[in-house]
N, C-alpha and C positions, 0 to 999 in steps of 0.2 A: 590428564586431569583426574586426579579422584573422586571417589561418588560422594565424599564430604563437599567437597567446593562444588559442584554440580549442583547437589542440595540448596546451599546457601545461594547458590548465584541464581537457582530457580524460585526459590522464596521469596526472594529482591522481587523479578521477574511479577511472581503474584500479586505483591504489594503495591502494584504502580497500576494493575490494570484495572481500569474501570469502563474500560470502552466493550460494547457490544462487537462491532466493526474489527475491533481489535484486539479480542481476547483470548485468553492461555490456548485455545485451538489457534488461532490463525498463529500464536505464535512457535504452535508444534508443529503446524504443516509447513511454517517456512523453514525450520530447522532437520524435519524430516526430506523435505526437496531438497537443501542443503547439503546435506549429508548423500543424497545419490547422485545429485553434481558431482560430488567431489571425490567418489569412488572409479567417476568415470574418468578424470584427469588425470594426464600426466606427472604433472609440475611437482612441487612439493608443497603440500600445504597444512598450516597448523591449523590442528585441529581443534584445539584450547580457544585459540582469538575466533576459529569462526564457530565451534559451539554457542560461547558465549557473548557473541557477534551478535546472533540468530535470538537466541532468550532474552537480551536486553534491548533489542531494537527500536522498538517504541515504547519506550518506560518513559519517554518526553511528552507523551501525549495529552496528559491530563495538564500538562502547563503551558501546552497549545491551546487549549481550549479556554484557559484559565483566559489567557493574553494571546489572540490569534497572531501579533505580531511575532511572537516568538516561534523559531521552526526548531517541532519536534526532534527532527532530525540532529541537529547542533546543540542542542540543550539535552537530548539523552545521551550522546556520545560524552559529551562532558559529566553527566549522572552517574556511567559508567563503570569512567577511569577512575574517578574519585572513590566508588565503590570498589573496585578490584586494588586499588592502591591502598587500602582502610586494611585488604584481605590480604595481603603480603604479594601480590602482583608485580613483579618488573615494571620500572615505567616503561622500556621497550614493549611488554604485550599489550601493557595498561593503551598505551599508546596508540596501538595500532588498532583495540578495539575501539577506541573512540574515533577511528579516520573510518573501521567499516559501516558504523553505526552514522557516521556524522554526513555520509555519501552514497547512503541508498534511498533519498527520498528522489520520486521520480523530475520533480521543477526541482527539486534544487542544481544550482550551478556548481556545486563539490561534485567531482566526478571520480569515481571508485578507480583507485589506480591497482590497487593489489588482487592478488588473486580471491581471496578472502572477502574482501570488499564486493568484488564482480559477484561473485556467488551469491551473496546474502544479496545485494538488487536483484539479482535473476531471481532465485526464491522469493523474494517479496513481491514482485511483481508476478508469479505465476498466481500469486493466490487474489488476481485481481483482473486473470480474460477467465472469457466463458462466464457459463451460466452463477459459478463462485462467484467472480469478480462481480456481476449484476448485483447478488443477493449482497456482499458487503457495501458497494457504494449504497445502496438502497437504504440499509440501514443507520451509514452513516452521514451520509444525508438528513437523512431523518434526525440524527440528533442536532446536526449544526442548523436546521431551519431551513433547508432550501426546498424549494417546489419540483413538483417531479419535469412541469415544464411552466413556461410563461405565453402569453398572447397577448400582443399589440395589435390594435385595430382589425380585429379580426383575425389574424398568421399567428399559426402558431411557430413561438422563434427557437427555432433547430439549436442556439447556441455555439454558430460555426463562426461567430466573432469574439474576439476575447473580452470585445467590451459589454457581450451579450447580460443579462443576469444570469446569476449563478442556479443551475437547475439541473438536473437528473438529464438533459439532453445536451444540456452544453458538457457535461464531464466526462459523457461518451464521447462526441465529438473535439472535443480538446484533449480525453488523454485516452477512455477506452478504448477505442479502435486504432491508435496509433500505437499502444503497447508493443504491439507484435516485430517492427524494428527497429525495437531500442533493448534486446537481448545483448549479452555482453558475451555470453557461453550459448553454442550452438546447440547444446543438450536441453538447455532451458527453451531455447528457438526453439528447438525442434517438438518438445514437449507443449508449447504456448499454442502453436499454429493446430493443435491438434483441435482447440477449442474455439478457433477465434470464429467458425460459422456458426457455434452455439450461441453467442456474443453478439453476433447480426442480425440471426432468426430472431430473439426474444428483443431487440429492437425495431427489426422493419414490422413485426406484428406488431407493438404496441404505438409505434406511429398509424398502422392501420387502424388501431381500434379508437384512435384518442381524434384521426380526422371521421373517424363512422360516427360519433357523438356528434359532432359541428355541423353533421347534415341535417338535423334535425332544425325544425321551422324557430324562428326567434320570436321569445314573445310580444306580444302587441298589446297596443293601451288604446285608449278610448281619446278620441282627441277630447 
């Protein structure tokens, strides 16, 4: 790839993001993890579809948000193709960036079958255990409205049901803490698990601090 198309396809890249959670850094640090996956591999891989893999991965996001029904994931890889096909593209690379794009989200049921694919979910997913991963859900959370936790009848609810409400503890226990064995590249594994007690510590403290509030007397009224 030359450093003209690189330009234009990081331009695109700027132009779409609007998210705090997921902006031109998170989308440098997935392409720089990326890029040392891929120095560590064997196999052959192109380095054009997962560059450009990695810069356009979440350009779907702002029409996620738009219409939660739609997954960013599916609706950027289509964003794309269309944009690399507009820039003189193969439909074979156009192609294939839309299948690594369209199969790195972690619930989605598209499962990254290429080398190139694997990589870009391994990199997206590093920049979401540890104490990293904390600070973005936090944030993005915070944009889409949910609470850091909820209480019924007193309990505070962990979020270890899927029918739980959606909150800051059910998204650790639904997806942060399981991150760690759904690595596709053992390089990513092996780099994930470096962090995953940094991930636990700043959770079983903050269940410390949020039942140390609850001990506190409840107010009383006058009959």
């Amino acid at each position: 790839m030359n450093k003209k198309m690189y330009d234009k396809i990081e331009e695109f890249m700027f132009n779409c993001m609007r998210d705090s959670a997921h902006d031109p850094e998170h989308i440098f640090r997935v392409l720089y993890q990326s890029l040392g996956i891929a120095s560590k591999r064997t196999e052959k891989i192109n380095h054009d579809v997962l560059i450009t893999s990695c810069l356009l991965h979440d350009i779907g996001r702002e029409k996620q948000y738009s219409d939660p029904k739609i997954c960013h994931a599916e609706i950027g890889g289509i964003m794309a193709k269309e944009f690399l096909l507009k820039n003189e593209w193969s439909e074979k690379d156009a192609e294939h960036v839309n299948k690594c794009i369209s199969s790195h989200r972690f619930r989605g049921d598209n499962i990254p079958d290429s080398i190139e694919a694997k990589i870009l979910f391994d990199s997206d997913k590093l920049d979401v255990v540890g104490f990293l991963g904390i600070a973005r859900t936090l944030l993005y959370e915070g944009k889409v409205g949910y609470n850091l936790y909820s209480v019924n009848n007193g309990k505070i609810i962990y979020g270890e049901q899927k029918t739980d409400e959606e909150t800051f503890l059910k998204e650790y226990n639904q997806k942060l803490k399981s991150l760690y064995d759904k690595f596709y590249t053992e390089e990513a594994k092996k780099q994930a698990n470096k962090y995953k007690e940094h991930a636990q510590l700043f959770y079983d403290k903050l269940i410390e601090q949020i039942k140390e509030a609850y001990k506190e007397p409840t107010p009383s009224f006058e009959s």
